[in-house]
LOGU-807957 format. One record per residue (C-alpha): residue in three letters; x, y, z. Coordinates in steps of 0.1 Angstrom, whole numbers, padded with zeros to 4 digits, always signed. Layout:
REM LOGU-807957
ALAXYZ;...
***
This chain:
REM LOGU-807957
UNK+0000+0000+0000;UNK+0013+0034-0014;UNK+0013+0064+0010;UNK-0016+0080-0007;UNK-0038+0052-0002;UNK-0032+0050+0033;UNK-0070+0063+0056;UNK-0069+0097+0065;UNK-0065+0107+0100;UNK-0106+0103+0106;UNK-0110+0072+0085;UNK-0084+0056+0105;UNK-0095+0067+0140;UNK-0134+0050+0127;UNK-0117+0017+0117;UNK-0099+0021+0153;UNK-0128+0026+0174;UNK-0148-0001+0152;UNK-0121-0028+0161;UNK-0119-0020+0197;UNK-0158-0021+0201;UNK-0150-0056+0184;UNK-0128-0068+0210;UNK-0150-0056+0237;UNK-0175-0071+0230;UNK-0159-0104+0220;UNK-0146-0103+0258;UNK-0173-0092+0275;UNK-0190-0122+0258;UNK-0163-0149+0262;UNK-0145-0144+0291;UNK-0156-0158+0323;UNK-0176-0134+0346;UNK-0159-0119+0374;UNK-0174-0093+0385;UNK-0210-0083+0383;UNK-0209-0055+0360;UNK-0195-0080+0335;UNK-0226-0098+0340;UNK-0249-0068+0328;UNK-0226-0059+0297;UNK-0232-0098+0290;UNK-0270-0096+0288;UNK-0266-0061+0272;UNK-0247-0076+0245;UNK-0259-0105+0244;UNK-0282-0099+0213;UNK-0258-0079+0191;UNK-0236-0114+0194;UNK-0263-0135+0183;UNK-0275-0112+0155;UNK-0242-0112+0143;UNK-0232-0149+0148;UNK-0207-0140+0168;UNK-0214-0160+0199;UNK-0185-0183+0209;UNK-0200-0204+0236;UNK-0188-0210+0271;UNK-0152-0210+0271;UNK-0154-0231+0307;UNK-0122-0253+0304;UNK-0121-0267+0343;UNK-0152-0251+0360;UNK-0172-0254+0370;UNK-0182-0291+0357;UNK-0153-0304+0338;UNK-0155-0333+0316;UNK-0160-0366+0327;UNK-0162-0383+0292;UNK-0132-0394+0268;UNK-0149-0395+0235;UNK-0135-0405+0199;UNK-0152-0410+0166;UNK-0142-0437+0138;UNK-0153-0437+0105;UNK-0153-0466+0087;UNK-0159-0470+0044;UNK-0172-0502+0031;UNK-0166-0503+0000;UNK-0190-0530-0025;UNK-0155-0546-0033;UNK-0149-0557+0002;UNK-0122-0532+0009;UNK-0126-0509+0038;UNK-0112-0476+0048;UNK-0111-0463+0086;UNK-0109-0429+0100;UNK-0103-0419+0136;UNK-0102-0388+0151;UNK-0068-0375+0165;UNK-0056-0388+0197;UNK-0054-0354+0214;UNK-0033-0370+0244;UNK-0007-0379+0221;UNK-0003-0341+0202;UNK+0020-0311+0214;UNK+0007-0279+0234;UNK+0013-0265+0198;UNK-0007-0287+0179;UNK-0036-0288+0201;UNK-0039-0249+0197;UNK-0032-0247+0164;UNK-0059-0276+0158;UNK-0083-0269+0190;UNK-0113-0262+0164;UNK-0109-0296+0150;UNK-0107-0309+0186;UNK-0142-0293+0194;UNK-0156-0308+0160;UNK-0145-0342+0169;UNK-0157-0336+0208;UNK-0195-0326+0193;UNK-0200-0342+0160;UNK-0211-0372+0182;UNK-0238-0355+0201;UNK-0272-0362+0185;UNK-0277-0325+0182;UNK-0257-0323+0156;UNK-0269-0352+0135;UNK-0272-0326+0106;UNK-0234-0325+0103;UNK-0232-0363+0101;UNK-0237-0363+0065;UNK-0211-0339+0053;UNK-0187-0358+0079;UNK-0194-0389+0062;UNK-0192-0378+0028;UNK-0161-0360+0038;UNK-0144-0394+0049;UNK-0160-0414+0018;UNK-0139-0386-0006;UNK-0106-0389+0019;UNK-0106-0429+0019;UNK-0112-0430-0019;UNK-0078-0409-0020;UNK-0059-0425+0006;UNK-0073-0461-0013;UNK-0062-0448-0045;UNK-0095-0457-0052;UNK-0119-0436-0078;UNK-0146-0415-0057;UNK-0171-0433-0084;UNK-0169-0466-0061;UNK-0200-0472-0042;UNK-0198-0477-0008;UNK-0215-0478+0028;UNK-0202-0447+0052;UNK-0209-0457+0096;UNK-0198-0433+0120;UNK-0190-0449+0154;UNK-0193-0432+0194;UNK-0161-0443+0212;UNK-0157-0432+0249;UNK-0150-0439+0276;UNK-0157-0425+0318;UNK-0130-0408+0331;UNK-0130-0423+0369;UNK-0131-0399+0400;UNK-0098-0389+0413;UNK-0103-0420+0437;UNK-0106-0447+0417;UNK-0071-0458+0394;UNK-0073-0449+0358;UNK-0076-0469+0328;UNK-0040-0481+0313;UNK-0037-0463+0284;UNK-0031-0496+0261;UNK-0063-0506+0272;UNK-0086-0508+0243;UNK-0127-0489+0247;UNK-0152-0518+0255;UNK-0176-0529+0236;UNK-0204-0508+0258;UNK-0184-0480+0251;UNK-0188-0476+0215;UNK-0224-0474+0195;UNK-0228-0464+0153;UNK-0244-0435+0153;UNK-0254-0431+0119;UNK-0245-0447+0086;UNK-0251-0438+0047;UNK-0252-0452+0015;UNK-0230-0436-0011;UNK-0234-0442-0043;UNK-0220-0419-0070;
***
């Protein structure tokens, strides 16, 4: 950008104030509540963030109810051939500080796609995998094929009880299919 076409001394004071009002209210709105004025600018804002799609959700990491569920999801093609092709969501445990900021979005995904709430993402999650494992496969996306997407988890035990090894495989009570699709091209 040239000198001249750099905002004039009120244009750039506007797009100033517009990206601090931004931030404001993406903090007021995220942030956990403190204090009780927080509280009010929360219900203030409350309907500007939704109008605008801007809500984030609960950003409650430890409090107060933490998670007391270990989830995964596998997807697994069947293609008419008798070949297969299986997807699982990252082990989460087994990534770098780095990688699960970098990729925390895709841990949420994985975390939710497996709540019946979301069953209209199912789908495009299994289609998704269908066009992935024809790649990996080397196999042409024109193969027809049956798409299942499976519920792994498994209780994380109160701090009294010992823990689960970690080469200990889920049981079978601990994983359900969820949904499953036909794809045909």
């Amino acid at each position: 950008m040239e000198a001249d076409d750099a905002p004039s001394g009120a244009k750039r004071s506007t797009i100033d104030g517009f990206l601090v009002v931004i931030l404001i209210v993406l903090c007021g709105t995220a942030l956990p509540i403190f204090h009780p004025a927080q509280f009010r600018l929360r219900e203030w804002l409350d309907p500007l963030v939704d109008g605008l799609g801007l809500w984030q959700g609960q950003w409650q990491l430890f409090a107060p109810e933490t998670d007391k569920v270990n989830s995964a999801i596998v997807v697994v093609v069947e293609y008419d051939d008798g070949t297969t092709y299986e997807w699982r969501s990252p082990e989460w445990s087994q990534r770098s500080p780095w990688q699960k900021f970098r990729h925390f979005r895709m841990m949420e995904y994985a975390d939710g796609v497996r709540l019946d709430d979301n069953a209209g993402a199912w789908d495009a999650l299994a289609a998704h995998v269908y066009a992935v494992g024809s790649d990996a496969t080397g196999d042409t996306p024109s193969k027809p094929g049956t798409v299942s997407l499976w519920r792994h988890w498994i209780v994380i035990p109160p701090p009294e009880e010992p823990l689960r090894p970690m080469s200990e495989s889920f049981r079978p009570d601990q994983r359900f299919k969820f949904h499953a699709v036909r794809i045909s091209p």
